[in-house]
C-alpha positions in Angstrom: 10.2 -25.4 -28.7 11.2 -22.5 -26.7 12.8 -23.3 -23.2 11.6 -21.1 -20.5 14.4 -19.7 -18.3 12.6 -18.4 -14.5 14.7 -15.8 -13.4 16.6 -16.0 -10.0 15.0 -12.7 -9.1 12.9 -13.0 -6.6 9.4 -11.7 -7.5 8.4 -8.2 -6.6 5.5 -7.0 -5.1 5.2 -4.5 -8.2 5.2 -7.0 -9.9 2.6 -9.8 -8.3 0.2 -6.8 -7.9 0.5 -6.6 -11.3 -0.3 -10.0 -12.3 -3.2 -9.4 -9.6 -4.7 -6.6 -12.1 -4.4 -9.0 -15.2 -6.1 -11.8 -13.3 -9.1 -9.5 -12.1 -9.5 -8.3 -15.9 -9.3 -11.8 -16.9 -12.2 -13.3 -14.3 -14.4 -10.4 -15.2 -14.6 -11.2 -18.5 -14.3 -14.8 -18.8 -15.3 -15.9 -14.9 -15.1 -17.8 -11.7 -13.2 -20.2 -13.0 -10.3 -18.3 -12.9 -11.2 -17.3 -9.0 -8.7 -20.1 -7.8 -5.6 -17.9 -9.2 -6.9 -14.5 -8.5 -7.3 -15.9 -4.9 -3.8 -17.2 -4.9 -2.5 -13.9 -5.8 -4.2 -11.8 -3.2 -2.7 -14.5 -0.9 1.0 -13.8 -2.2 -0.1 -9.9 -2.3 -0.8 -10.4 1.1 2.6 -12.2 2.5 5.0 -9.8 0.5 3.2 -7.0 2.4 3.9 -8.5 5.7 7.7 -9.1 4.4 8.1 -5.5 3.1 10.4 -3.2 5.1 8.6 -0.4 7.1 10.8 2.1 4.5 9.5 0.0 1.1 6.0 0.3 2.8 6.1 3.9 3.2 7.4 5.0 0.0 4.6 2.4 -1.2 2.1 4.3 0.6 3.6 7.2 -0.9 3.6 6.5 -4.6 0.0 5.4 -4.2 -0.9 8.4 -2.4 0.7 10.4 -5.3 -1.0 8.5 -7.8 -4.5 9.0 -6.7 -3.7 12.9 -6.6 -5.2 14.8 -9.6 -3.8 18.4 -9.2 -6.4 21.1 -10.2 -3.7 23.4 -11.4 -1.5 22.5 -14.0 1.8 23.8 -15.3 2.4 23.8 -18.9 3.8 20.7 -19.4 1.2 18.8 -17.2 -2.1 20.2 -19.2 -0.1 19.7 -22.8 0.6 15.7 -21.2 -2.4 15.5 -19.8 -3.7 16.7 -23.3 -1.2 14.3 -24.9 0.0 17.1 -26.3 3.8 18.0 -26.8 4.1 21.8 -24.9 4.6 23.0 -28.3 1.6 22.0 -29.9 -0.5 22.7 -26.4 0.6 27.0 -27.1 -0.3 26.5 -30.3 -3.8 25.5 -29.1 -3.8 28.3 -26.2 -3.1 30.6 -29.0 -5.9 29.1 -31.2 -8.7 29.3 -28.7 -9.1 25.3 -28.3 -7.4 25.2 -24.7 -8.0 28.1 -21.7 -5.6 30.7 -21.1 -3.7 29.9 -17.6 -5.7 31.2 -14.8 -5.1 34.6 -13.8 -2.3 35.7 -12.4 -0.7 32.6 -12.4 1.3 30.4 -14.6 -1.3 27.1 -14.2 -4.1 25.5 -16.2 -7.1 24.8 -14.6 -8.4 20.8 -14.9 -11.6 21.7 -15.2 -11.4 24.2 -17.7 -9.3 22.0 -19.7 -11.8 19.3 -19.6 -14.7 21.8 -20.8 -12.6 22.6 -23.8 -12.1 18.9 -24.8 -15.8 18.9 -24.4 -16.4 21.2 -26.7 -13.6 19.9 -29.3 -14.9 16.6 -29.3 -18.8 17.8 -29.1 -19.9 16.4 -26.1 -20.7 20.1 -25.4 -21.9 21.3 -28.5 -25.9 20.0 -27.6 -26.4 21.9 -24.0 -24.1 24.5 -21.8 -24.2 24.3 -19.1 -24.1 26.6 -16.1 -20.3 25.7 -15.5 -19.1 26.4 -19.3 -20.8 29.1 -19.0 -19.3 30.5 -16.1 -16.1 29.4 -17.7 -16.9 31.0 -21.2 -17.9 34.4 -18.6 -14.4 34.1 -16.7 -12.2 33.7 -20.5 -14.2 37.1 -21.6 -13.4 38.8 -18.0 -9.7 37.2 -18.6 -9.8 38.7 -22.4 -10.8 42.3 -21.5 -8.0 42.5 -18.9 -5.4 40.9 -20.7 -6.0 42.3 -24.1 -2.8 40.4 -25.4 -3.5 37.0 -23.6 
């Protein structure tokens, strides 16, 4: 039988809001009777906040601000990650047609646009258009005739 060693690490708040997430999954799918240690959690959640240094709070506040930020525009990189895409392969689908050109002017991917053209790949799109693929499919023609070799 395995011996389990507890670490002399104190817990982190990373990680008991963690455990928080897995214990919400967990009573949603298998129910209140796990309330008594979801509860428990938000308790200790609660108490390491109050402990947490006003600097740890506010690059807490900071990291969750960031992470609830969706930039519009888009470098390279960012659209072939958010693509899962290496930047490689994310050209090579620029150059194909799959993925928009960068917007005009500028060296950044639109979301949106991006999104469309999964649409599209995966078929989602391929039943209706409607009016905002189409003004995307109007702005890539407009984009095309000035930038013959874009």
């Amino acid at each position: 039988m395995r011996k389990l060693v507890l670490s002399e690490a104190p817990v982190t708040l990373q990680e008991i809001e963690e455990a928080l997430a897995y214990v919400t999954y967990i009573v949603r799918k298998y129910g209140d009777a796990y309330l008594p240690v979801l509860r428990r959690l938000e308790h200790e959640v609660e108490a390491a906040r109050q402990k947490e240094s006003p600097g740890d709070r506010a690059r807490r506040a900071q990291r969750e601000a960031e992470a609830r930020i969706q930039p519009r525009g888009m470098t390279r990189d960012d659209a072939a990650a958010y693509c899962s895409l290496s930047p490689a392969a994310w050209d090579r689908w620029v150059r194909e047609g799959r993925m928009p050109p960068p917007v005009p002017g500028t060296h950044r991917w639109d979301r949106k646009a991006i999104d469309l053209a999964w649409d599209r790949l995966s078929g989602i799109a391929a039943t209706e258009v409607d009016a905002s693929e189409a003004t995307v499919a109007e702005w890539r023609r407009s984009y095309r005739a000035r930038n013959p070799t874009g």
